[in-house]
Backbone as a ProteinNet text record, in pm:
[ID]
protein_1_A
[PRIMARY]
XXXXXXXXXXXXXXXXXXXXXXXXXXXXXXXXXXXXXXXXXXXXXXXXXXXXXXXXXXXXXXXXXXXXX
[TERTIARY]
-162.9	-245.8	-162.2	-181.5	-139.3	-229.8	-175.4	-250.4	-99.2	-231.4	-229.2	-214.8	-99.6	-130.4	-157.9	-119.5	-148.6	-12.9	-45.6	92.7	141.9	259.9	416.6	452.7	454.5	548.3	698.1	774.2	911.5	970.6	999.1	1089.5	1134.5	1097.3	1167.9	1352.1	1395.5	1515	1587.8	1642	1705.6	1746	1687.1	1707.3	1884.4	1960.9	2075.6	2117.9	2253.1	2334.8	2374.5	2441.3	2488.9	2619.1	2748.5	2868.4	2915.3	3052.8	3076.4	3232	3174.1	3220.9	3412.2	3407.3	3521.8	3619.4	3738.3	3847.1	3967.4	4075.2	4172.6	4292	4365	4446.7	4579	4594.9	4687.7	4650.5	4501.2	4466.8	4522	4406.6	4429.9	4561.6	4707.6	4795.1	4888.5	4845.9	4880.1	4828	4723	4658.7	4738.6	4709.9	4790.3	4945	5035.5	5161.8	5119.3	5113.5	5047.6	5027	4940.5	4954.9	5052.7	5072.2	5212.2	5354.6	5337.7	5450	5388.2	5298.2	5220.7	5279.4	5253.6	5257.3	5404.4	5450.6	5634.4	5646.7	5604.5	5709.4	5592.7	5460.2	5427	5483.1	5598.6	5671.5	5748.2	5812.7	5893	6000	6054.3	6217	6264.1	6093.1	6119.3	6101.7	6128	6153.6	6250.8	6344.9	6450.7	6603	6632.6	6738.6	6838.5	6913.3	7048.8	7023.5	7139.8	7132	7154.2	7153.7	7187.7	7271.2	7386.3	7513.4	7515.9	7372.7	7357.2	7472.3	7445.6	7542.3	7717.3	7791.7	7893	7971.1	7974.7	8033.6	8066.6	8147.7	8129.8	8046.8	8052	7939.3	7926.6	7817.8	7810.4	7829.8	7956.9	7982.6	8016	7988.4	7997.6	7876.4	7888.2	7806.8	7707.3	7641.7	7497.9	7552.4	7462.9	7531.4	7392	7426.9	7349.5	7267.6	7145	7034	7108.1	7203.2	7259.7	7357.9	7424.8	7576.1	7692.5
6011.7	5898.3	5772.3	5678.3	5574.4	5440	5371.7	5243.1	5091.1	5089.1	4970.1	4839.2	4765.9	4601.6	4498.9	4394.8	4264.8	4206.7	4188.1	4210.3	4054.3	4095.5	3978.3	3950.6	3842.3	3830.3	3796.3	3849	3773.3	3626.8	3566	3410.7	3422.4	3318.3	3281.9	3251.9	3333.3	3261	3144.3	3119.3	2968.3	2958.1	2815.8	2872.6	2875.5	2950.4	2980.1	2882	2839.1	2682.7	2773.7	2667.1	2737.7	2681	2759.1	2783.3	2643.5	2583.9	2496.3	2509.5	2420.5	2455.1	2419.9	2291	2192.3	2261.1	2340.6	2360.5	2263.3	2273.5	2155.4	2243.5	2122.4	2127.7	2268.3	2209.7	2311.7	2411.6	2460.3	2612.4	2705.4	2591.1	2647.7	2660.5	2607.7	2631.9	2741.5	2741.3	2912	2987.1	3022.3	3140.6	3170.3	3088.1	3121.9	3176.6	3063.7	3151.2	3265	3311.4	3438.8	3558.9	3524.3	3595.8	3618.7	3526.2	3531.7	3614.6	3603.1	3700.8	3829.3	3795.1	3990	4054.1	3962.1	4057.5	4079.8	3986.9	3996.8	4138.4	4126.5	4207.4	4374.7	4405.6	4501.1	4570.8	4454.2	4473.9	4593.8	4643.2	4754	4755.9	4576.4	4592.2	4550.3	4593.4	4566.6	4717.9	4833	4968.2	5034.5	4963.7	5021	4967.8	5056.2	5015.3	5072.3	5107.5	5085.2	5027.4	5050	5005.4	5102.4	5118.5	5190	5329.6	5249	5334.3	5488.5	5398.3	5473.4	5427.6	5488.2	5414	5408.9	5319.7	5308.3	5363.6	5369.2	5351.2	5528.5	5539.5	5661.6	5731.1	5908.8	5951.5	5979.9	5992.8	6069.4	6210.4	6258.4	6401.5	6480.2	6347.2	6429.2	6548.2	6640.6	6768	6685.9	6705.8	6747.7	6706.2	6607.1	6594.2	6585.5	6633.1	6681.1	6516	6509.7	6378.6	6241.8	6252.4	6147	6086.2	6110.4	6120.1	6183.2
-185.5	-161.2	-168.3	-91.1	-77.4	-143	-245.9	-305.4	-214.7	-156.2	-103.9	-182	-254.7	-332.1	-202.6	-290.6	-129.9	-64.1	23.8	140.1	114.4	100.3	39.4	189.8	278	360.6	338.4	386.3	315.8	425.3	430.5	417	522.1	627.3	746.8	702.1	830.6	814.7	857.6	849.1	891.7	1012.7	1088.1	1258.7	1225.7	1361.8	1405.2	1461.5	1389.9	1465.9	1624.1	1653.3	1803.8	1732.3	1814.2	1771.9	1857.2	1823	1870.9	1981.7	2040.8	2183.6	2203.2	2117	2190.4	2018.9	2141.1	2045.6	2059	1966.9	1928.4	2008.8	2089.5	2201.9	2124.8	2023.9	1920.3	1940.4	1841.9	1858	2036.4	2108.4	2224	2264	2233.7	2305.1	2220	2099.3	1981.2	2056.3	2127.4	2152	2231.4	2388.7	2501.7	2456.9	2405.6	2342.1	2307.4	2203.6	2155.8	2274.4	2358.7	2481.3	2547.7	2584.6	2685.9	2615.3	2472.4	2384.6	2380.3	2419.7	2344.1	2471.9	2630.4	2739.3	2754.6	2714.5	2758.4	2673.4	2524.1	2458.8	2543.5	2612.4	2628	2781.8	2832.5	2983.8	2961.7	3073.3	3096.8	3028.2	3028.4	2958.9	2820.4	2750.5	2640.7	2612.8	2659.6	2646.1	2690.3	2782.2	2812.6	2739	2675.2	2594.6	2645.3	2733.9	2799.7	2951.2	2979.1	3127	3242.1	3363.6	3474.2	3469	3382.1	3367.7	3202.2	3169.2	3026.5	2896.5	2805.1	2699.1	2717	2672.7	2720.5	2561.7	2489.3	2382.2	2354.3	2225.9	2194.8	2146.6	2175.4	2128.6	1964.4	1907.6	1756.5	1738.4	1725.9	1743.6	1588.9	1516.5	1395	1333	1217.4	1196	1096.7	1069.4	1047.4	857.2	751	667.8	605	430.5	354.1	298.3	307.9	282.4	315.6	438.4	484.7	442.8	387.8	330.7	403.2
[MASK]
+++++++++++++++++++++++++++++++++++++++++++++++++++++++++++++++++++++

């Protein structure tokens, strides 16, 4: 069975500001940087680490050494 008391409404909430529009010349020109570094460093030639000819130097031909020593 259900007992019914007397009905509580609860509390308007507070109207919602609206967000504001006009950002500062700074922020806006961090962001863009920001971008423009994110895309450079997500380019092709920030994954290619030799060149054409492949590595020039000598190879690592030494054996295999106990926890890097």
């Amino acid at each position: 069975m259900c007992i019914s008391g007397p009905k509580i409404e609860a509390p308007k909430p507070p109207p919602i500001q609206a967000a504001p529009q006009e950002q500062d010349a700074i922020v806006t020109n961090s962001r863009e940087e920001e971008l423009r570094r994110r895309r450079a460093a997500a380019g092709r030639k920030s994954t290619i680490l030799t060149g054409s000819q492949g590595t020039t130097g000598a190879a690592s031909t030494t054996g295999k050494s106990l926890l890097g020593q």
